[in-house]
C-alpha positions as CSV (number, residue, x, y, z in Angstrom):
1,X,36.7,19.6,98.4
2,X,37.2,16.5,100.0
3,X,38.1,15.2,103.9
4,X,41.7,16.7,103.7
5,X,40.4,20.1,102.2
6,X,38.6,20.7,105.0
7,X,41.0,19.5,107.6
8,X,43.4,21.9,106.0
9,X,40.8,24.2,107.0
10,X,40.6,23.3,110.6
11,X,44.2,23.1,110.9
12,X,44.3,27.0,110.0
13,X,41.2,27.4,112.4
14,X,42.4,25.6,115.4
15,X,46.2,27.3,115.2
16,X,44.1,30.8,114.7
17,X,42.1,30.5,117.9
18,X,44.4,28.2,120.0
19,X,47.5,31.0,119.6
20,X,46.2,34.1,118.3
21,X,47.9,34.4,115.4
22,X,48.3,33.5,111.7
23,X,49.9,29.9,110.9
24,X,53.4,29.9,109.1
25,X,53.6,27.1,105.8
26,X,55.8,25.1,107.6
27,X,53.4,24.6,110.9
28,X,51.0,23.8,108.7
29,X,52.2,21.1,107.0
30,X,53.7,20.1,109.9
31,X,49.9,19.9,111.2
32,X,48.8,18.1,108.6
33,X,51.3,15.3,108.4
34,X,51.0,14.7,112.0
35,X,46.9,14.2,111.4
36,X,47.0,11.8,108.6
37,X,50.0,10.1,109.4
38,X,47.6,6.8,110.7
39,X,45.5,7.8,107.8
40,X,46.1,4.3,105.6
41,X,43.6,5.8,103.0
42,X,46.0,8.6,101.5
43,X,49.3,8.0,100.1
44,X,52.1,11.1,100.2
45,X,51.3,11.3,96.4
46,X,47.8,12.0,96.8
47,X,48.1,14.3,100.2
48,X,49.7,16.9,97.8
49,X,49.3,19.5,100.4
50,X,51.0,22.5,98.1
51,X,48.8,22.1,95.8
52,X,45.4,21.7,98.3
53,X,46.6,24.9,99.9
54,X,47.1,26.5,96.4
55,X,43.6,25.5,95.4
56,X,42.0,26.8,98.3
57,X,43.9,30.4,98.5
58,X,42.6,30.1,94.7
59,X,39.2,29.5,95.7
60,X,39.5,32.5,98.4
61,X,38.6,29.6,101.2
62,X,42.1,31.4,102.7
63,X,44.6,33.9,102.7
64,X,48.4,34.9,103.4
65,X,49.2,38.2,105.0
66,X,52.5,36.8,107.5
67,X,50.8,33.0,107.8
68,X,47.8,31.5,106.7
69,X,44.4,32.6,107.9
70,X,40.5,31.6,106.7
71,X,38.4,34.1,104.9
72,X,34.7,34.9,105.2
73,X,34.3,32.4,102.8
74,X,36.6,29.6,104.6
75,X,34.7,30.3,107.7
76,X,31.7,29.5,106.7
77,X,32.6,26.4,104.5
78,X,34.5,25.1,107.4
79,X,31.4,25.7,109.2
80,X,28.9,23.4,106.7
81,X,32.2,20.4,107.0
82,X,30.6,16.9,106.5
83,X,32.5,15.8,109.3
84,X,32.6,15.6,112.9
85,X,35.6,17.7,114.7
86,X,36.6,14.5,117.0
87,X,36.9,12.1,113.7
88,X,40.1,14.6,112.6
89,X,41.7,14.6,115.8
């Protein structure tokens, strides 16, 4: 997992506790273009968000029922991030 994995995670985190509710595909991408769009380290080719969000239902960081939500297991990865909250923002 790398920077963007776990900002997928926040993304999912942040939407669950700011509106009480799972977060649709398209709010999440939506998300997550916004947050790297000043990122000059990541091209669209390597953002590859599908697929990030594939591997980490995969991985059972994450789950769909009606949106996107974090797992036991998301939770607590999300938890050990190596980064700070206020360098995604």
């Amino acid at each position: 997992m790398d920077k963007y994995d776990y900002m997928i995670l926040d993304i999912i985190q942040t939407y669950k506790q700011e509106q009480q509710a799972h977060i649709r595909l398209a709010v999440l991408e939506r998300n997550f273009w916004k947050r790297i769009e000043a990122d000059t380290d990541l091209s669209v080719g390597q953002a590859r968000i599908g697929e990030r969000i594939t591997n980490l239902y995969l991985d059972g960081m994450l789950q769909n029922k009606n949106g996107y939500t974090l797992t036991k297991k998301g939770r607590e990865q999300l938890a050990l991030a190596p980064w700070k909250q206020n360098e995604l923002a």
